[in-house]
MARVO-733410 format. One line per field, with one value per residue (C-alpha): residue number from 1; residue in three letters; x, y, z. Coordinates in steps of 0.1 Angstrom, whole numbers. Example, Ala and Ser with C-alpha at 12.3 -4.5 7.8 and 13.67 -1.06 7.14 Angstrom:
<rs>
voti: c(1, 2)
dolo: c(ALA, SER)
X: c(123, 137)
Y: c(-45, -11)
Z: c(78, 71)
</rs>
This chain:
<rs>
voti: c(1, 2, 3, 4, 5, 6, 7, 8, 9, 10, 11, 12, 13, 14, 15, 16, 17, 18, 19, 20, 21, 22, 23, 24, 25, 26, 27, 28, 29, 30, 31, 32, 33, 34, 35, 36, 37, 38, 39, 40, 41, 42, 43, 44, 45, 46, 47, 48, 49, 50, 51, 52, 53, 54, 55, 56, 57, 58, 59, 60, 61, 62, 63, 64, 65, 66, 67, 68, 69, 70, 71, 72, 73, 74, 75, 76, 77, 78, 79, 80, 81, 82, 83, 84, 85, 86, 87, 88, 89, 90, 91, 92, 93, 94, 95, 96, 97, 98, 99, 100, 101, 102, 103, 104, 105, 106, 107, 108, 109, 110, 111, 112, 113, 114, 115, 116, 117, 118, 119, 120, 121, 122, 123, 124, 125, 126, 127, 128, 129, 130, 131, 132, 133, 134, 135, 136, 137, 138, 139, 140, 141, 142, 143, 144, 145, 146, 147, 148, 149, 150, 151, 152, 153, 154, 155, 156, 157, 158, 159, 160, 161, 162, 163, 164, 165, 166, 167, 168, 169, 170, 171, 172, 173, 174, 175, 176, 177, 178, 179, 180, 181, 182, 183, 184, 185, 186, 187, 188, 189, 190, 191, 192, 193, 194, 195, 196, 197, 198, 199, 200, 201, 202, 203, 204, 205, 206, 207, 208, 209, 210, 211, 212, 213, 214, 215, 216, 217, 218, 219, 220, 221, 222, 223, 224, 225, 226, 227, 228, 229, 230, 231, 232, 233, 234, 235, 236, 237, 238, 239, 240, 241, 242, 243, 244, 245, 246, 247, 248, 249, 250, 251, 252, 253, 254, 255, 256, 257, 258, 259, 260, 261, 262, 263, 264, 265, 266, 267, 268, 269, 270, 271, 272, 273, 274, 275, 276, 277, 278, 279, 280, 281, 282, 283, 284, 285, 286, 287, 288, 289, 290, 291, 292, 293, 294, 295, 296, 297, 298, 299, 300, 301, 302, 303, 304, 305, 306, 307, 308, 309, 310, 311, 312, 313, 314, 315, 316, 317, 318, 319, 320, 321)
dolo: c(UNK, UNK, UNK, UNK, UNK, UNK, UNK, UNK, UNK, UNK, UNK, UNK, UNK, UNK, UNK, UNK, UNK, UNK, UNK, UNK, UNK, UNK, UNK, UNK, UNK, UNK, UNK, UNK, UNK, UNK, UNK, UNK, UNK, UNK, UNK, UNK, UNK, UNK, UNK, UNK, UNK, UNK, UNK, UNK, UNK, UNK, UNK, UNK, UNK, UNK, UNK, UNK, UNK, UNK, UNK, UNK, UNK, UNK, UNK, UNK, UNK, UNK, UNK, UNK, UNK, UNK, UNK, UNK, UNK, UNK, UNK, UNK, UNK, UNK, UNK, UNK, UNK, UNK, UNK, UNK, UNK, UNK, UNK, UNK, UNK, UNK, UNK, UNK, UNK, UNK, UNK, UNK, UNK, UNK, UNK, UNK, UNK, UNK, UNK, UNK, UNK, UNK, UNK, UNK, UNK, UNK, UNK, UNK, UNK, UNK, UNK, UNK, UNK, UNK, UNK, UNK, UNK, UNK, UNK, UNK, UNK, UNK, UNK, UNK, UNK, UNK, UNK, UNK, UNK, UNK, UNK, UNK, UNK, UNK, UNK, UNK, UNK, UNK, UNK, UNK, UNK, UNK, UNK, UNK, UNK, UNK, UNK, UNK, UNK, UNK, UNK, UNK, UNK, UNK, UNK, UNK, UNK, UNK, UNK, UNK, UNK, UNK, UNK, UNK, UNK, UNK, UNK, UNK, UNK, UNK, UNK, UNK, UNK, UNK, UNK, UNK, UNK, UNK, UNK, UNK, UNK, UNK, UNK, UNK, UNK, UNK, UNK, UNK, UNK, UNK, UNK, UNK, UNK, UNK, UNK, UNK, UNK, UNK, UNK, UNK, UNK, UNK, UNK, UNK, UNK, UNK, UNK, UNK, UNK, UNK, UNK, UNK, UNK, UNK, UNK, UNK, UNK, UNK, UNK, UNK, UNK, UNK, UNK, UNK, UNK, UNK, UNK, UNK, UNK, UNK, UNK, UNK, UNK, UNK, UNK, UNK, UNK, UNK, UNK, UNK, UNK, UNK, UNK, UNK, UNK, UNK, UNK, UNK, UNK, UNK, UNK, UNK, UNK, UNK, UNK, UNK, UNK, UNK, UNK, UNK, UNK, UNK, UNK, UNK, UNK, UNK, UNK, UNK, UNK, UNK, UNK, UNK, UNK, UNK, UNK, UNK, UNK, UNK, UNK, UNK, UNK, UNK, UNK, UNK, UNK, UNK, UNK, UNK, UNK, UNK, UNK, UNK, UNK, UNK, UNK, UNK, UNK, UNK, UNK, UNK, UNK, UNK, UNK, UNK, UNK, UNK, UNK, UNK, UNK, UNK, UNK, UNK, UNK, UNK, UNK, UNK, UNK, UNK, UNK, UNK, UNK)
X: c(406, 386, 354, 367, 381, 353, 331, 358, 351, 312, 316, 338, 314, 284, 304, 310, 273, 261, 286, 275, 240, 243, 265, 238, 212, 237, 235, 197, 193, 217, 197, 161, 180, 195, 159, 140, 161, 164, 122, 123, 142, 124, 95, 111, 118, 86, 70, 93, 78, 47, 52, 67, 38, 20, 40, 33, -6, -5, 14, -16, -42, -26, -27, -68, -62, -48, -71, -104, -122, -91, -116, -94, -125, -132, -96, -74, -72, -91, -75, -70, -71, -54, -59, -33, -17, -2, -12, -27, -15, -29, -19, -32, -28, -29, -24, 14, 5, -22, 3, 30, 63, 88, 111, 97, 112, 143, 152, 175, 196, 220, 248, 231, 201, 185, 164, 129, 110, 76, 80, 91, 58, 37, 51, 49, 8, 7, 25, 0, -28, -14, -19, 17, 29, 43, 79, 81, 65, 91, 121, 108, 103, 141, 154, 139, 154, 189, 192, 180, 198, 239, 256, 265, 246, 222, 191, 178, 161, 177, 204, 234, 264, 276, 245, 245, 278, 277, 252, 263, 260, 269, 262, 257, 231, 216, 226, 204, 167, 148, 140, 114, 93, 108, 142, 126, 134, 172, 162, 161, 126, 113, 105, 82, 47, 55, 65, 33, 11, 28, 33, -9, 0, 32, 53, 89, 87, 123, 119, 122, 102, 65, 50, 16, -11, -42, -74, -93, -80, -82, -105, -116, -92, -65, -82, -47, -33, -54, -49, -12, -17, -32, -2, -33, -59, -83, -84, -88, -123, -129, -108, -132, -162, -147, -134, -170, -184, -166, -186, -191, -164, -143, -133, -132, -104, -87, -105, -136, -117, -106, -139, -153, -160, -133, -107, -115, -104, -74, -45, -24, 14, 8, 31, 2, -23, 1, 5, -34, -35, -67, -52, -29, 9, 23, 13, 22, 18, 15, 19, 20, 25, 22, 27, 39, 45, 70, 55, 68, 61, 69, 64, 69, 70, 53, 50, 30, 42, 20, 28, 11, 43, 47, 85, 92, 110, 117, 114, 112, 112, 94, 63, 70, 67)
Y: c(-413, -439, -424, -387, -403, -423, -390, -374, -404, -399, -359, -365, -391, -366, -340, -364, -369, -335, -322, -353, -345, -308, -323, -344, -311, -295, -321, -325, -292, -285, -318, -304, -271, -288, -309, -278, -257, -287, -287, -250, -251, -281, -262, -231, -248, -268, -234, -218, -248, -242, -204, -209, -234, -198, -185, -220, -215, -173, -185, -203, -178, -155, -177, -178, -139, -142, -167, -152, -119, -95, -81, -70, -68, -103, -108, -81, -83, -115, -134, -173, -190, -227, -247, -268, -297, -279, -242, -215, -206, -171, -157, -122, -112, -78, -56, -42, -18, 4, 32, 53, 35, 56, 44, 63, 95, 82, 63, 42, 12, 4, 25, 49, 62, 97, 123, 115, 145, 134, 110, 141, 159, 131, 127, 162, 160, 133, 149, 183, 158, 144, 184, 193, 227, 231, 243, 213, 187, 197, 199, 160, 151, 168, 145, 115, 119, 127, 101, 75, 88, 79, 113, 142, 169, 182, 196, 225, 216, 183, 168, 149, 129, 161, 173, 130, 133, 164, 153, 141, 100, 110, 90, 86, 85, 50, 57, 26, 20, 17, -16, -8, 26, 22, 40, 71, 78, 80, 113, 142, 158, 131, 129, 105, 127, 131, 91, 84, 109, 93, 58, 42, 58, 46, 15, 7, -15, -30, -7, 30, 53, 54, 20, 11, 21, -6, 20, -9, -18, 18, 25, 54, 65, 60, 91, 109, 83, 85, 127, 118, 100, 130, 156, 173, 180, 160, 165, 142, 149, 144, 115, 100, 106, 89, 58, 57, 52, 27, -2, -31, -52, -29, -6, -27, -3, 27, 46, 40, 51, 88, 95, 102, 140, 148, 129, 139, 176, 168, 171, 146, 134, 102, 86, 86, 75, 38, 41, 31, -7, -25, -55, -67, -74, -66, -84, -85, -121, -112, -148, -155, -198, -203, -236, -261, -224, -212, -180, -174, -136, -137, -109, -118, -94, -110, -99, -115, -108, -106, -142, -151, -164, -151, -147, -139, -106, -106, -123, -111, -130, -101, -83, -52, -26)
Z: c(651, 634, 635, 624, 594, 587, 588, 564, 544, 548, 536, 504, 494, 502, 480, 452, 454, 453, 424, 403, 407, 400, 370, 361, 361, 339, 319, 315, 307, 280, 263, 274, 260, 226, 222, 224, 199, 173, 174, 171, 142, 126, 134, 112, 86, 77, 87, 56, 33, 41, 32, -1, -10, -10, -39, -56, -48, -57, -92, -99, -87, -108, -137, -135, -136, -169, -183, -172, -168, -142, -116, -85, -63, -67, -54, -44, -7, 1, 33, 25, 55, 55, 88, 86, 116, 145, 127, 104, 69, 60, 25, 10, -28, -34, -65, -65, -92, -79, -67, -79, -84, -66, -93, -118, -112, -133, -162, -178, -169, -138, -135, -161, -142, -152, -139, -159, -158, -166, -134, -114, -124, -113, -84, -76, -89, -60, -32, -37, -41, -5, 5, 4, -6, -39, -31, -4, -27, -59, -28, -20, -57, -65, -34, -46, -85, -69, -43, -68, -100, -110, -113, -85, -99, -74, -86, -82, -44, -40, -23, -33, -15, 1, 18, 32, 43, 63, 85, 122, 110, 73, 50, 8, -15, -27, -68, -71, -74, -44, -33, -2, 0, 39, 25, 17, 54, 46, 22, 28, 38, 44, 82, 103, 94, 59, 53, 71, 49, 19, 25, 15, -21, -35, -39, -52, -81, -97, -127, -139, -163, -168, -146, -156, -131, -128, -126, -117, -89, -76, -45, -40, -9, -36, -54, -53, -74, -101, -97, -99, -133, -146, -135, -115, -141, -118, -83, -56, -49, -89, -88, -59, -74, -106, -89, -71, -104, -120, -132, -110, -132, -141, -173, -206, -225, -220, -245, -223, -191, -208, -221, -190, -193, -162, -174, -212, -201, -187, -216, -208, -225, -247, -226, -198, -221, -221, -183, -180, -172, -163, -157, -133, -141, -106, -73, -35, -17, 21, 40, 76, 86, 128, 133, 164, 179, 153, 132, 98, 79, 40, 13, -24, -55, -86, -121, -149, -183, -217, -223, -187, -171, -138, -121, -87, -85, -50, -13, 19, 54, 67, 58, 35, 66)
</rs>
C-alpha cells in the first residue's frame, strides 16, 4: 500500500514538474515575444526620425534651389545615399510640377468647384498625345471634371453620383480634389491599361485651375506634356525634338522658350503663356530608412513660394504608388 502511494506521490510531483516547466516556456516566450516587439517598435520609431530628418535636409536643398541658378538636371532625380548605424537612408527629390495636375480640370474653392474648360482641353491635348481617340479621351476628360467638380450635372460624356451608384458596389463621386493620381481608378473609363498609359504624365497637386508647368525639368519622354501645354499645336514628336534641344542649363525666360519657331506657331490662350515655369515651386521627397531590420517608406509634397519658404503640403507613410 506504501509503495503504490509513494508512486502516486512520485507522479503528481512529476506532473507538477512538467506543467511548471511548460508554464515556464509560456512564460519565456511571451517575454522573448514582448522583447522582440518593443525593439521592433523602437526600431520604427527612430526609423520614422530618421525619415523626417529628410524633409529637414530636402527644406534645405530646396532652399539652394532658390538661392542659386534652378537646373533640375543637376538635381531632379539624384539618389542620396546616407549610411547610417544599423541601416541605409535613401532620399530622392524630384520635380512635382513637370506633369499635368489632374486638378486642373476645375476651378474654384471647396465646396464651390467648377468645370474649367481650358483645363478640360489640355487634358484632352494630353490624352490624344497619349494616342487616345478623341471621343474616348473628351468621355475621360468629362469624367474627370464631374467626379472632381461640386454639383450633379453630368456632362455631356461624364458621369455623375447616379451612374456610381448603379454599379454592383455602388458608390459616389469624390466632389473633392484629388489627392493621389491612384483614384482615377474609381472613375469611370478608366481601367488598368488606360491608368497605366496615363499614369508617367500627370500628378494631383492640392490646387485647381491653370498649374504652372516647369519646361525645364521636361525630358524628352514627357514630350506629351509639353503637347498638352500647347492644347495640340505641337505634337509629341515636335515636342521631343524641342525638349532635345534645350540648352544644357535650361531656358532663361519664357519669351525665349515661345520663340522657338514650333512653339511660335502654336496660338495659344494667355493664360498658357503664365502656365510656363522654369523654375521649381512643387517637389516630391521619395525616402526609404532600413534600419536594425525595420524599413520605413515616406512621400512628402513640398511647395516653395516666391518668398522662398517652403511648407509641407502633405505626408505619406507610403511611397506615392
Amino acid at each position: 500500500m506504501r509503495r503504490r502511494q509513494s508512486g502516486a506521490a512520485l507522479l503528481v510531483v512529476l506532473l507538477l514538474a512538467a506543467v511548471m516547466a511548460v508554464l515556464a516556456m509560456a512564460m519565456l516566450d511571451d517575454i522573448r515575444f514582448g522583447l522582440r516587439s518593443a525593439g521592433n517598435a523602437q526600431a520604427m520609431q527612430q526609423a520614422r526620425r530618421y525619415a523626417l530628418g529628410t524633409e529637414a535636409l530636402a527644406r534645405a536643398r530646396i532652399g539652394e534651389l532658390a538661392r542659386g541658378r534652378n537646373d533640375p538636371a543637376r538635381w531632379q532625380d539624384q539618389p542620396l545615399l546616407f549610411p547610417i548605424e544599423h541601416g541605409l537612408v535613401q532620399a530622392r527629390l524630384r520635380d512635382a510640377s513637370a506633369c499635368f495636375n489632374l486638378n486642373s480640370v476645375v476651378d474654384g474653392a471647396p465646396g464651390h468647384w467648377q468645370r474649367h474648360e481650358l483645363g478640360i482641353r489640355q487634358y484632352v491635348a494630353l490624352l490624344q498625345a497619349l494616342d487616345f481617340p478623341a471621343a474616348q479621351a473628351q468621355g475621360m476628360a468629362d469624367a474627370l471634371a464631374d467626379w472632381i467638380d461640386s454639383d450633379d450635372q453630368r456632362a455631356p460624356l461624364g458621369a455623375e453620383d447616379r451612374s456610381y451608384a448603379a454599379r454592383a458596389d455602388g458608390y459616389r463621386t469624390g466632389a473633392t480634389l484629388l489627392a493621389e493620381p491612384s483614384e482615377l481608378r474609381a472613375i469611370r473609363g478608366y481601367d488598368a491599361v488606360a491608368y497605366a498609359r496615363l499614369r508617367p504624365h500627370v500628378c494631383a497637386l492640392p490646387v485647381g485651375g491653370p498649374s504652372p508647368v516647369n519646361v525645364n525639368a521636361l525630358v524628352p519622354a514627357q514630350a506629351p506634356v509639353l503637347s498638352m501645354l500647347t492644347l495640340g499645336a505641337v505634337t509629341p514628336g515636335q515636342a521631343r525634338r524641342i525638349l532635345a534641344a534645350r540648352p544644357a542649363g535650361g531656358w532663361d525666360d519664357a519669351t525665349t522658350f515661345w520663340a522657338q519657331p514650333a512653339l511660335a506657331a502654336a496660338a495659344v490662350p494667355n493664360e498658357v503663356y503664365d502656365q510656363t515655369g522654369l523654375r521649381s515651386q512643387w517637389f516630391a521627397l521619395d525616402s526609404t530608412v532600413e534600419y536594425a531590420g525595420a524599413q520605413i517608406l515616406m512621400n512628402s509634397l513640398l511647395q516653395m513660394d516666391n518668398a522662398g519658404r517652403v511648407r509641407l503640403w502633405a505626408r505619406r507613410w507610403t511611397h506615392e504608388e
